[in-house]
Rosetta silent file (secondary structure, phi, psi, omega in degrees, C-alpha in Angstrom):
SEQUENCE: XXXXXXXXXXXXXXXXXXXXXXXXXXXXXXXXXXXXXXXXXXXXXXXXXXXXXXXXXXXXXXXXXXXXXXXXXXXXXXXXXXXXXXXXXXXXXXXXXXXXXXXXXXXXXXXXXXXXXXXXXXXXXXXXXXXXXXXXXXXXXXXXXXXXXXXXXXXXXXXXXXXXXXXXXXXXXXXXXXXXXXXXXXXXXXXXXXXXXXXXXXXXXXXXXXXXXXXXXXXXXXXX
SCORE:     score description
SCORE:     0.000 S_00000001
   1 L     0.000  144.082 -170.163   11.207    7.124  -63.000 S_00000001
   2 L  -107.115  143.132 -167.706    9.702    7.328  -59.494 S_00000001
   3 L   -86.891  121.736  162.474   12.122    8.761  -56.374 S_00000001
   4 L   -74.326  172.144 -129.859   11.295    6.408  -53.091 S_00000001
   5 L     8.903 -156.633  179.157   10.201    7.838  -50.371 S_00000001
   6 L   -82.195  165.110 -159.285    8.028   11.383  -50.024 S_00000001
   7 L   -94.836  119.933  173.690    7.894   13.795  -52.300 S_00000001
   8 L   -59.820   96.580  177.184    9.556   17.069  -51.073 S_00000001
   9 H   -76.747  -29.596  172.818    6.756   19.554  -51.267 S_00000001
  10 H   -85.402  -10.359 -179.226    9.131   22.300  -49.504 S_00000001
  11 H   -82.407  -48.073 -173.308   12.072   21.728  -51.948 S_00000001
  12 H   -44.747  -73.474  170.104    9.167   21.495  -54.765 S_00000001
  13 H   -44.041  -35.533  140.181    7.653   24.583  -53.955 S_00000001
  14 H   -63.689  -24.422  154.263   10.498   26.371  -53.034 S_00000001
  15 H   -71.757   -7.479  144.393   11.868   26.083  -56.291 S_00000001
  16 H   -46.919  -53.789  151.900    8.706   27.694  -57.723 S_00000001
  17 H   -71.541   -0.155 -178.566    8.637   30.573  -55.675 S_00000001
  18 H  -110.184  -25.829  167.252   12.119   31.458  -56.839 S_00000001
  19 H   -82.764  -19.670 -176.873   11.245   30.893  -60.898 S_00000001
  20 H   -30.023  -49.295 -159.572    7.672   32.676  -60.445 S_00000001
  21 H   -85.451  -10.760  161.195    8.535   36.260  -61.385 S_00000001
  22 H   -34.337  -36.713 -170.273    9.918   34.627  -64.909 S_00000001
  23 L   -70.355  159.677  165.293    5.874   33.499  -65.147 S_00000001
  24 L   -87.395  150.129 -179.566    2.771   35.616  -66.410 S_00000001
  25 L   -95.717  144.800  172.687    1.099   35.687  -63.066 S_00000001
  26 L   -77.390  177.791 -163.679   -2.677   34.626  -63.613 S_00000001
  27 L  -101.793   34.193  144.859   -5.166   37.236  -63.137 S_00000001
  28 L   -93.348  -12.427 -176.089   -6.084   36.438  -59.881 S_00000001
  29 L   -77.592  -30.566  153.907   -2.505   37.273  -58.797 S_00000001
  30 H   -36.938  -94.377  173.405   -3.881   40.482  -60.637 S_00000001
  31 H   -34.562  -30.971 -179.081   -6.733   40.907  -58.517 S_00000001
  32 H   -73.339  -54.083  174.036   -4.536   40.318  -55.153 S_00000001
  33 H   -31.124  -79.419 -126.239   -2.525   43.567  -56.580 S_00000001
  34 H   -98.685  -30.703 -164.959   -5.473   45.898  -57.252 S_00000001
  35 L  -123.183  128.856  160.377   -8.377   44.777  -54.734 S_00000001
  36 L  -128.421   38.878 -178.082   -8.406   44.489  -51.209 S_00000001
  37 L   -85.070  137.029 -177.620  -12.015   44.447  -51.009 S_00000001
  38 H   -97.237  -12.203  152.806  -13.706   41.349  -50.364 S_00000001
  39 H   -52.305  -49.059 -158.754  -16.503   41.903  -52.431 S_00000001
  40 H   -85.441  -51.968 -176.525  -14.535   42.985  -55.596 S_00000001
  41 H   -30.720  -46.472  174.174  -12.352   39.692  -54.769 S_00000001
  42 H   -64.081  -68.263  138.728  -15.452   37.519  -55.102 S_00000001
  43 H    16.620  -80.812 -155.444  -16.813   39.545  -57.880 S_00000001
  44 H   -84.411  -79.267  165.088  -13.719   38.915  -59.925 S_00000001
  45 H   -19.221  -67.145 -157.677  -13.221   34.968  -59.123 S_00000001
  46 H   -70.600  -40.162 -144.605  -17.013   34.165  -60.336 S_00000001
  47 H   -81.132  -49.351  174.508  -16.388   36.674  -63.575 S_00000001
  48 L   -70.818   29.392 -178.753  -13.043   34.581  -63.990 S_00000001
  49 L  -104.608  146.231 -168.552  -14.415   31.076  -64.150 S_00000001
  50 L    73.445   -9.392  174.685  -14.367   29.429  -67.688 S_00000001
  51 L  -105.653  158.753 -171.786  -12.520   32.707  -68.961 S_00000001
  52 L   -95.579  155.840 -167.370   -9.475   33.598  -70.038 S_00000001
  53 H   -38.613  -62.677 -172.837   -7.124   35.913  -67.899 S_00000001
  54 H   -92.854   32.404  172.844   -7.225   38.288  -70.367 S_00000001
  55 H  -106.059  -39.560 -163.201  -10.766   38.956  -70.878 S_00000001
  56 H   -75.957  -56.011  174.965  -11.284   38.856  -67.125 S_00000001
  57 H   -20.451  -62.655 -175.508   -9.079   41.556  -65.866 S_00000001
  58 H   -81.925  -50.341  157.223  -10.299   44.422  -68.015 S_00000001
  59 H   -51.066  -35.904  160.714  -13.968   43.468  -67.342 S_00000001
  60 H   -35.776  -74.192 -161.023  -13.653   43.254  -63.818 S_00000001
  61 H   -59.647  -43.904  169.469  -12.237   46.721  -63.793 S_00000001
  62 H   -74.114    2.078  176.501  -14.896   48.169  -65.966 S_00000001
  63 H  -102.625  -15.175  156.015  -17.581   46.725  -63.799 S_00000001
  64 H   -62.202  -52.336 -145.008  -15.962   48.382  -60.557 S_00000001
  65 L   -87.336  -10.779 -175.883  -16.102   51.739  -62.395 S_00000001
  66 L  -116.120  -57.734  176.758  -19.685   51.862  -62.538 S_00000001
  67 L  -118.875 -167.957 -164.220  -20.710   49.461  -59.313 S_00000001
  68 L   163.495    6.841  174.749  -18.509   47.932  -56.876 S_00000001
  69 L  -152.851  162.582  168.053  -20.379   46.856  -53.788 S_00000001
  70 H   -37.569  -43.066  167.400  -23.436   44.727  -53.346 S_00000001
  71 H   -75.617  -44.902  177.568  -26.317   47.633  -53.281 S_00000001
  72 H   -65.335  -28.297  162.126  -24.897   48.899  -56.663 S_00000001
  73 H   -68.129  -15.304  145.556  -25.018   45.697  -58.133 S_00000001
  74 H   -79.217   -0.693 -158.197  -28.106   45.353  -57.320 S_00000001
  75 H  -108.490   11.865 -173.326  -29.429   48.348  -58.339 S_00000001
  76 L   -90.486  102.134  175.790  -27.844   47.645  -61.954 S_00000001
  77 L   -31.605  155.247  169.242  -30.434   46.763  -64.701 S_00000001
  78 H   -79.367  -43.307  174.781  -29.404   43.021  -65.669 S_00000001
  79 H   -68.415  -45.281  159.954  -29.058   44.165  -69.354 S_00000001
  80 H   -85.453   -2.192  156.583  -26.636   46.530  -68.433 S_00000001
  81 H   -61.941  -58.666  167.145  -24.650   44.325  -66.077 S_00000001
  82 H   -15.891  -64.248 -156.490  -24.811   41.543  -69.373 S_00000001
  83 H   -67.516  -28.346  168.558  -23.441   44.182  -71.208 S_00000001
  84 H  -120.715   10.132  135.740  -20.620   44.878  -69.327 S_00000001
  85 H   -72.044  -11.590 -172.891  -19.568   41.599  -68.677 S_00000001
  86 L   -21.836  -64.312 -175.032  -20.202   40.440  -72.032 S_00000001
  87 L   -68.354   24.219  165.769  -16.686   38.936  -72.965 S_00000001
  88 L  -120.422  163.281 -163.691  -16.692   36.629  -70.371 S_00000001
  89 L   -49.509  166.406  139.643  -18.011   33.257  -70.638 S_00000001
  90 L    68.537   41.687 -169.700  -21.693   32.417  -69.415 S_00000001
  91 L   -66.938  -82.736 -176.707  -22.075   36.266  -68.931 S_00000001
  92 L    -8.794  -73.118  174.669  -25.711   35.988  -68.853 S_00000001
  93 H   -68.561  -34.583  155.839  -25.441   33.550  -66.052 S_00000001
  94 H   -39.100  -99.990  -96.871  -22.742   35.418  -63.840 S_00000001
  95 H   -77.645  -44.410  173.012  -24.809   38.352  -63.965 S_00000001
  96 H   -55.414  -47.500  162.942  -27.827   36.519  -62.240 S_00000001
  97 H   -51.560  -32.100 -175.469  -25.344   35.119  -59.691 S_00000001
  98 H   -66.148  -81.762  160.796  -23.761   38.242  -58.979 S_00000001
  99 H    -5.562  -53.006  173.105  -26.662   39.362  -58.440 S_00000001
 100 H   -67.735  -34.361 -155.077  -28.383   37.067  -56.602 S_00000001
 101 H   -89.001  -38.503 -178.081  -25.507   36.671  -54.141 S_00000001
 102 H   -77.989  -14.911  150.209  -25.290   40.174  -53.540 S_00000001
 103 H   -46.490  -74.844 -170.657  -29.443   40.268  -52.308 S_00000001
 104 H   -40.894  -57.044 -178.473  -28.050   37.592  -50.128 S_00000001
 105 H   -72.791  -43.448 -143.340  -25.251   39.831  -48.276 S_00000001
 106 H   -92.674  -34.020 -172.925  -27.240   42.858  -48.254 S_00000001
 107 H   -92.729  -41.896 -133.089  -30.343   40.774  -46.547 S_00000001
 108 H  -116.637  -15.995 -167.316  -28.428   38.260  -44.634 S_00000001
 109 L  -109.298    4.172 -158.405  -24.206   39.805  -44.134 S_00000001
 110 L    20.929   42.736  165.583  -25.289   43.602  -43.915 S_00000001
 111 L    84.678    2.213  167.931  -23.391   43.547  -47.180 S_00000001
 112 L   -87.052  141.384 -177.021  -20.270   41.901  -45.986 S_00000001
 113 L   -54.953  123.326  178.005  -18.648   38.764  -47.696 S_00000001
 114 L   -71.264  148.535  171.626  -18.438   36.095  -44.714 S_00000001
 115 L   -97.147   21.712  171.737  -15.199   35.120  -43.850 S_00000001
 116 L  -116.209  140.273 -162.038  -16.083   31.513  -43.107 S_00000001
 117 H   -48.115  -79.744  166.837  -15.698   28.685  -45.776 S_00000001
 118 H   -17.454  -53.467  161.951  -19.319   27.182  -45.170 S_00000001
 119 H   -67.948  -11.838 -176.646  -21.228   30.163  -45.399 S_00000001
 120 H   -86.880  -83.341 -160.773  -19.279   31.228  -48.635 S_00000001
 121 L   -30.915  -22.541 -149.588  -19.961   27.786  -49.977 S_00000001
 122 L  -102.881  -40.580 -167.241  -24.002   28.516  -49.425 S_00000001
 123 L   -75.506 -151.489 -167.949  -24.187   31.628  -52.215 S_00000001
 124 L   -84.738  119.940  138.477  -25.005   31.474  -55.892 S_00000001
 125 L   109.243  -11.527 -155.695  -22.691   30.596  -58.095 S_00000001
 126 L  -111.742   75.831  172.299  -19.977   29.829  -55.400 S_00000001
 127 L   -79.945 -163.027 -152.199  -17.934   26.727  -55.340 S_00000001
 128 H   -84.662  -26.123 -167.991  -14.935   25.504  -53.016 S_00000001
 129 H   -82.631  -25.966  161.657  -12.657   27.201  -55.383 S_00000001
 130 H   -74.574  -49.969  179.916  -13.868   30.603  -55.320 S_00000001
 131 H   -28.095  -63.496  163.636  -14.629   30.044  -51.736 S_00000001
 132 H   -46.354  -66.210  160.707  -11.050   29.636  -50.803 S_00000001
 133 H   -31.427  -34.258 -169.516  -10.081   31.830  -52.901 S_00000001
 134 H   -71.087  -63.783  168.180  -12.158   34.672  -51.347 S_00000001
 135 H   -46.863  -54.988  176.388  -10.786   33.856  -47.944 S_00000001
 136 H   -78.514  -35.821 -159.425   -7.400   33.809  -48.856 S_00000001
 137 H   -84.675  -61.472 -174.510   -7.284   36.849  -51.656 S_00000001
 138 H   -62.586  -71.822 -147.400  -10.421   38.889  -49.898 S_00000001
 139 L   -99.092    4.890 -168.619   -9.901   38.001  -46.244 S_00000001
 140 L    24.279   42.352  157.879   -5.904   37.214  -45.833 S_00000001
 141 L  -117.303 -179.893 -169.914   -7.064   34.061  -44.183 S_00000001
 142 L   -60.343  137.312  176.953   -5.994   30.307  -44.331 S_00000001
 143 L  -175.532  137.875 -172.056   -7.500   28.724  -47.384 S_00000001
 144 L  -120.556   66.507  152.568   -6.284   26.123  -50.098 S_00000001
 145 L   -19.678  109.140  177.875   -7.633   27.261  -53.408 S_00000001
 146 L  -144.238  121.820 -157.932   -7.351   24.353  -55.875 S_00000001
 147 L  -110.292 -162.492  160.602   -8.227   24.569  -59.629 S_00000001
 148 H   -69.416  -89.188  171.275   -7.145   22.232  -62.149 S_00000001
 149 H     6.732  -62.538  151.830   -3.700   23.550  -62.161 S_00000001
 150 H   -49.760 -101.789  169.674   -3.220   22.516  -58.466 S_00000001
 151 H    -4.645  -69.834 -173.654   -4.876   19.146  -58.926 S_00000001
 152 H   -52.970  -58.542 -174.182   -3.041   18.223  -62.219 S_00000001
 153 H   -42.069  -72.425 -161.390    0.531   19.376  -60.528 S_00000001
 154 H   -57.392  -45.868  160.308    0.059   17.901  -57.229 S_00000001
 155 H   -64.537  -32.180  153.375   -0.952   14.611  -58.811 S_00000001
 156 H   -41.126  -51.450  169.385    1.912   14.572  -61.122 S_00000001
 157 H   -35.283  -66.565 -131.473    3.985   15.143  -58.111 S_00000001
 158 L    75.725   21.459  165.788    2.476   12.227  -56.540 S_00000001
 159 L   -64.808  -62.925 -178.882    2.356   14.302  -53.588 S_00000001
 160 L  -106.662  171.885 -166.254   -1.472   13.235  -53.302 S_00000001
 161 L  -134.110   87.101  178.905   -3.346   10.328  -55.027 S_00000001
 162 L  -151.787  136.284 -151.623   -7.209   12.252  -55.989 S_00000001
 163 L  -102.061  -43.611  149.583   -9.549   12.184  -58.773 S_00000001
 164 L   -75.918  166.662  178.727  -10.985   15.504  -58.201 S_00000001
 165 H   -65.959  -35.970 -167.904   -9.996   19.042  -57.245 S_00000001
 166 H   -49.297  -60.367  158.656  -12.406   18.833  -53.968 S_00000001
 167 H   -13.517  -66.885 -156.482  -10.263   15.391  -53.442 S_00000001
 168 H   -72.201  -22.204 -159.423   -7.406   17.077  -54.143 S_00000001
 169 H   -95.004  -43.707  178.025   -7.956   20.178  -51.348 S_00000001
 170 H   -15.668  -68.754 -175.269   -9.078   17.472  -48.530 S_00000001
 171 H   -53.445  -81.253  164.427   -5.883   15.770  -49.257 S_00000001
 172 H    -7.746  -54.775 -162.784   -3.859   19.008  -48.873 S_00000001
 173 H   -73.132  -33.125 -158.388   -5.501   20.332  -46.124 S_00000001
 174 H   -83.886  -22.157  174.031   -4.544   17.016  -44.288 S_00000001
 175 H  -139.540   -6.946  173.576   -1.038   17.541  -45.474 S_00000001
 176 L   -57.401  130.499  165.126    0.536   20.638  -47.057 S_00000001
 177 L   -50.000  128.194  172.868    2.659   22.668  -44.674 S_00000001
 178 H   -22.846  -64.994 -148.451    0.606   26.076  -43.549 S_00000001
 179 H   -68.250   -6.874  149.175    2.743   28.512  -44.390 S_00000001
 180 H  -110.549   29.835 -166.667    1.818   27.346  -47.947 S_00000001
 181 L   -65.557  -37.127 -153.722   -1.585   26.916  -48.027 S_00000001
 182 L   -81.690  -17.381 -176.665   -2.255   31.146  -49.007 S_00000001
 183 L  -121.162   26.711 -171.097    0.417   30.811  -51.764 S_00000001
 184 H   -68.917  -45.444 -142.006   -0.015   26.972  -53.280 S_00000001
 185 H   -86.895  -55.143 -173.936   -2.607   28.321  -55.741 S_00000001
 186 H   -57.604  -41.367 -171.221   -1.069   31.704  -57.376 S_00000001
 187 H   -88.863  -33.521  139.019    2.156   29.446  -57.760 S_00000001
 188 H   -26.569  -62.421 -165.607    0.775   26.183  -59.001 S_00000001
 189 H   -83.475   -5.098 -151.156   -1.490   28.013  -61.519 S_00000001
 190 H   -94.898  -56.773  174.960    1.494   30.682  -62.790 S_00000001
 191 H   -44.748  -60.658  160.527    3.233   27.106  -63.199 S_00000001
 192 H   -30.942  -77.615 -174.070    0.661   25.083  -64.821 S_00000001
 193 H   -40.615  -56.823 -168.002    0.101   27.806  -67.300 S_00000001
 194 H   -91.413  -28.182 -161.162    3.562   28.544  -68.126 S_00000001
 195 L  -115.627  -55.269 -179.480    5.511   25.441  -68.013 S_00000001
 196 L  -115.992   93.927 -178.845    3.882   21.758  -66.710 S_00000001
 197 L   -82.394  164.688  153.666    0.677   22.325  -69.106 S_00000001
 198 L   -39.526  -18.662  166.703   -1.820   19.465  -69.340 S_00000001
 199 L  -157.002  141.755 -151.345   -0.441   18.549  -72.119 S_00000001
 200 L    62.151   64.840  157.411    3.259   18.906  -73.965 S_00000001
 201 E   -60.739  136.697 -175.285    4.630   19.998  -70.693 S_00000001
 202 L   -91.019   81.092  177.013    7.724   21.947  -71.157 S_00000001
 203 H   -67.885  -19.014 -160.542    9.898   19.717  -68.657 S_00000001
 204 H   -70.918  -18.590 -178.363   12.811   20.338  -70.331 S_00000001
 205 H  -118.200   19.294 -174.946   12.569   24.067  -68.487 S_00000001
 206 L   -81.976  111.444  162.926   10.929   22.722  -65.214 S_00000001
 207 L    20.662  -58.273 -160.778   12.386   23.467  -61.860 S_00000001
 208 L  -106.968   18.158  173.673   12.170   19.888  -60.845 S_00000001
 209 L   -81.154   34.064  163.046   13.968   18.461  -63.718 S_00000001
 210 L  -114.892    1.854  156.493   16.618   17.077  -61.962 S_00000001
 211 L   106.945   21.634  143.165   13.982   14.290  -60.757 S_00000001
 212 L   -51.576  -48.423 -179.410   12.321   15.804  -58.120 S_00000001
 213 L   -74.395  117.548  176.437    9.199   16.201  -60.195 S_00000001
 214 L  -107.292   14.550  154.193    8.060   11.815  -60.699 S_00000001
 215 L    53.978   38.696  171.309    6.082   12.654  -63.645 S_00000001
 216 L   -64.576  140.354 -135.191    2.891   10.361  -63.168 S_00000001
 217 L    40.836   46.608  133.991    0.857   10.049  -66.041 S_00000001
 218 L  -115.782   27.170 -175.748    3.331   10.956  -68.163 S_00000001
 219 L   -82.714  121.837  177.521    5.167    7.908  -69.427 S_00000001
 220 L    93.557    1.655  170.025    5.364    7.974  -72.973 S_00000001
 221 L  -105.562 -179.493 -158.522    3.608   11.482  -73.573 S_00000001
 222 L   -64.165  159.429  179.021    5.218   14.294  -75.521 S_00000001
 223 E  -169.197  154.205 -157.990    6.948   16.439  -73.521 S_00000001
 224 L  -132.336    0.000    0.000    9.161   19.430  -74.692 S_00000001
């Protein structure tokens, strides 16, 4: 049943940040821990797209132990970069991006990640989501990191109305309160993951189950 008027994004969210440490944190929440490098931040984002948390973590970390800044990665055979990315998806192609992107800082950043969205958006391999990510994770600055997780949620909400994630961060940007743009993403994806999945969402243990939450697209599917 849908609630009239707008959807409380500070009650929503606030109730999120208080069930979170129940959640497995995803392994970029990982990555926030362990790295405050903006390089390893980036790194780590590109190794973790299409993979699962718990392939990406321990590959990251074994690919820091050997390089860890833009001249060693370049200076890394490609067959033994492959190799020790291997378990993550499209390894082959990360390794040419990594690669590639780190020529690109080394010629054009004097090996630093830029901290502006645009110029992120310009390297190999780099979409809006790592971008953001980067900013916020790498760079402690303002940034609205939005995966499917975000997207799916926020559209459930009915806080926005957007058929893509890019859609969906526009939309955000135009209306999410600051102070959560740096932590939207970490809580939203901990959330996704553990509770309102794409599909058999477990509402019955959701936050917002007192009818906060207006459940669009979900009339008539399973839910647990």
């Amino acid at each position: 049943m849908t609630r009239p008027g707008a959807f409380d994004v500070e009650a929503a969210l606030g109730r999120l940040e208080t069930a979170f440490p129940t959640w497995q944190a995803p392994v970029l929440a990982f990555v926030a821990q362990h790295e405050s490098d903006p390089y390893r931040v980036l790194v780590s984002c590109i190794l973790s797209l299409r993979t699962l948390d718990q392939v990406t973590a321990p590959v990251s970390q074994r690919l820091f132990a050997v390089a860890d800044t833009p001249a060693a990665l370049v200076a890394l055979p490609r067959e033994q970069l492959c190799d020790l990315i291997r378990p993550v998806a499209f390894y082959s192609r990360k390794a040419a991006q990594i690669q590639a992107f780190s020529e690109i800082l080394l010629r054009d950043h004097g090996g630093a990640v830029p901290t502006d969205l645009d110029t992120l958006l310009t390297l190999p391999g780099v979409g809006r989501k790592t971008a953001n990510l980067v900013l916020v994770e790498g760079h402690g600055l303002p940034g609205i990191c939005v995966d499917t997780h975000v997207h799916r949620i926020t559209n459930r909400w009915g806080y926005v109305r957007s058929a893509t994630p890019d859609e969906t961060e526009l939309r955000l940007r135009g209306k999410l309160p600051a102070h959560w743009w740096m932590r939207v993403n970490l809580l939203l994806v901990a959330f996704g993951q553990s509770v309102c999945r794409p599909v058999s969402p477990k509402c019955s243990q959701c936050p917002l189950n007192d009818g906060l939450c207006r459940r669009i697209g979900l009339a008539g599917a399973a839910t647990r």
